[in-house]
C-alpha positions, 0 to 999 in steps of 0.5 A: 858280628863283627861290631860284636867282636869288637864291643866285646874286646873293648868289653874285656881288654879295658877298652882296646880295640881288636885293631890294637891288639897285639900283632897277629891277633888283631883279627881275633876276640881276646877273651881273659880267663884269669891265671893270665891266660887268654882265649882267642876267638878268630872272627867267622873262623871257618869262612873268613880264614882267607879274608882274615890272612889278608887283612893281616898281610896287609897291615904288615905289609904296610908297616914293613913287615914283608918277610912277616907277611911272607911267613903269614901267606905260607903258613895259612894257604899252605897245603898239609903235606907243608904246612909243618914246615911252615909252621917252623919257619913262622915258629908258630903251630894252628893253635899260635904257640911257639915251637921254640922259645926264646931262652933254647939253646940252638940244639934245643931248638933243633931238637924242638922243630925236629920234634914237631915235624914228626909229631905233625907228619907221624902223629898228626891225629889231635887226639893222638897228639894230645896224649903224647905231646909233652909240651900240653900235659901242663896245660889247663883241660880245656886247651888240650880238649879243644884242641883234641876237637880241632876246634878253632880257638887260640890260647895265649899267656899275658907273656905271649901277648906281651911278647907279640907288643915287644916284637912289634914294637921292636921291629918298628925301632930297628928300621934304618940301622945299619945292619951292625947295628941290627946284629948289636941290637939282637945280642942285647937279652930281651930282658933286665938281668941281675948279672953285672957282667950281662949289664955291663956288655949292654951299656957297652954296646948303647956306648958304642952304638948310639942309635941301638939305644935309641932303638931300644928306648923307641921299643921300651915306650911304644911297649909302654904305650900299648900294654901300660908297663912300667918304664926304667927310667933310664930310656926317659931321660935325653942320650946325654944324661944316659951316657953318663950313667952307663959310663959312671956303671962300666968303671969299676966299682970304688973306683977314683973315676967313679967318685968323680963322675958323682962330684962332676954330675949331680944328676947321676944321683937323682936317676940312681934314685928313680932306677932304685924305686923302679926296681923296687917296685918291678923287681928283676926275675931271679933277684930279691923280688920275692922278699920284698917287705909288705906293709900290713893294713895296721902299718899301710893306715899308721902310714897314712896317718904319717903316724911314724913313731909306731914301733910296727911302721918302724920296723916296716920302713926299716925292712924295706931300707934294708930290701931297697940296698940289697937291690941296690947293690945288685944293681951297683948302686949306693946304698941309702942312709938307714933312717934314723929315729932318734931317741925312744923317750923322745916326744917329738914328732919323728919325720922322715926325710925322702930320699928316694925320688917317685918315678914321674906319671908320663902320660904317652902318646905315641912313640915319638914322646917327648923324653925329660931330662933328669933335674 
């Protein structure tokens, strides 16, 4: 069964073994059910619940996570008279959701633990519980029928999983900081955010703390690694080009400084270019992403054609020149040139210059890669 389990996994998670899966799930099935939801299958879930704890105790009490096994042991051998007050500790219910989720405010979290204590010590009944959780009425029918039977299957969103490789990965980076530095390290938000003042603190803080960006470019490659997400080129290239580019964003935009810096360090265009189409193609959530132009299959083979005097190309590219610096100037960036097509009548062949660099193809290995410098 086990050789089951884990051709199974390979099967539908691209090749990965169980043993890669995110932390916490390395002891189950992953099964994907479209919508970027998953199934989690635990192996022998009745009669190996306490081999299978060991087995996750162990591995991150080889990894270091001792306050992570300690949560673990709670929450698994744990009598029902304390197991919800386990569960809040680990922020986990028998199912592997959150209680309470990153983006709460402390009362909200308050009001969230509060809330499913009472749920666990006053409604504990699953179909009872069903009927009166607020936070299942979305969920698909087969979750909250399995879990009205008690039955032993997990459900996991792609973010949930993805969240499990962040924190992993982050923990692992976070080893020999001091603890100012962990506290730095923490206030910086999980994700990018369009809001310059949020940016603006979080390049401070890599000014300040040298070894917290390190942390976070150690956190950003592993998490590459493991779930084959897009890198922002600012955690691929050495400290000391980083520098400058977080110096160059915290002066105040027109700034004299400003153009000195871009006259002084040529280099600074080129990750302004490579942060530009990263952005581009993984678009901050709450900006602009949505509107991003698509080339039609008409257009996409025009292009292919490198036929760029069609009237449809044209106006496609310029859409997406016009997209590219509304990002841009969300991100601080200067603008790109708009293209320039020259005369209508013209029977000369349109070219255009490339004024955005593509994001290099890094093949990784492990979280120890090689970081290039930007030419």
């Amino acid at each position: 069964m086990l050789a089951a389990y884990e051709g199974l996994n390979r099967m539908f998670n691209n090749g990965r073994s169980s043993l890669d899966n995110p932390p916490g799930t390395e002891d189950k099935l992953l099964i994907p059910v479209g919508n970027n939801r998953y199934i989690g299958v635990p192996f022998l879930s009745s009669i190996a619940t306490i081999p299978r704890a060991i087995f996750r105790e162990g591995k991150m009490l080889v990894s270091g996570d001792v306050s992570g096994a300690a949560k673990d042991a709670l929450q698994t051998y744990s009598s029902m008279a304390i197991k919800p007050v386990t569960d809040v500790l680990a922020n986990q219910t028998y199912f592997g959701e959150p209680i309470v989720e990153d983006n709460m405010t402390s009362k909200e979290k308050f009001a969230a633990q509060g809330k499913y204590l009472f749920n666990q010590y006053v409604l504990a009944h699953p179909y009872i519980k069903e009927l009166f959780d607020e936070r299942s009425q979305n969920d698909p029918a087969y979750q909250r029928l399995s879990r009205a039977m008690e039955l032993p299957f997990r459900f996991y969103t792609e973010q949930q999983l993805q969240g499990k490789y962040y924190y992993g990965a982050r923990d692992a980076a976070l080893k020999g900081l001091s603890n100012a530095e962990r506290t730095a390290f923490d206030a910086i938000p999980k994700y990018d955010s369009s809001d310059p003042n949020t940016t603006i603190y979080k390049y401070q803080t890599y000014l300040t703390y040298p070894k917290v960006f390190q942390a976070k470019q150690q956190t950003e490659l592993e998490l590459a690694e493991k779930t084959g997400k897009d890198i922002d080129p600012l955690y691929l290239v050495d400290y000391d080009t980083a520098k400058k580019y977080m110096r160059y964003e915290t002066l105040p935009p027109g700034s004299q400084d400003r153009k000195d810096m871009i006259n002084s360090y040529p280099e600074l265009q080129a990750l302004f270019e490579l942060r530009s189409q990263y952005f581009s193609d993984n678009p901050i959530p709450g900006s602009m992403g949505s509107n991003k132009p698509l080339p039609s299959k008409y257009v996409q083979e025009q292009m292919d054609a490198k036929n760029w005097s069609d009237p449809e190309v044209r106006a496609y590219l310029d859409a997406n020149r016009a997209y590219q610096n509304e990002m841009r100037e969300k991100l601080g960036l200067p603008p790109l040139e708009a293209y320039s097509w020259g005369s209508s009548k013209s029977s000369k062949k349109v070219t255009i210059k490339k004024t955005s660099t593509s994001l290099p193809k890094i093949k990784l290995t492990s979280s120890k890669t090689n970081l290039p410098k930007v030419k």
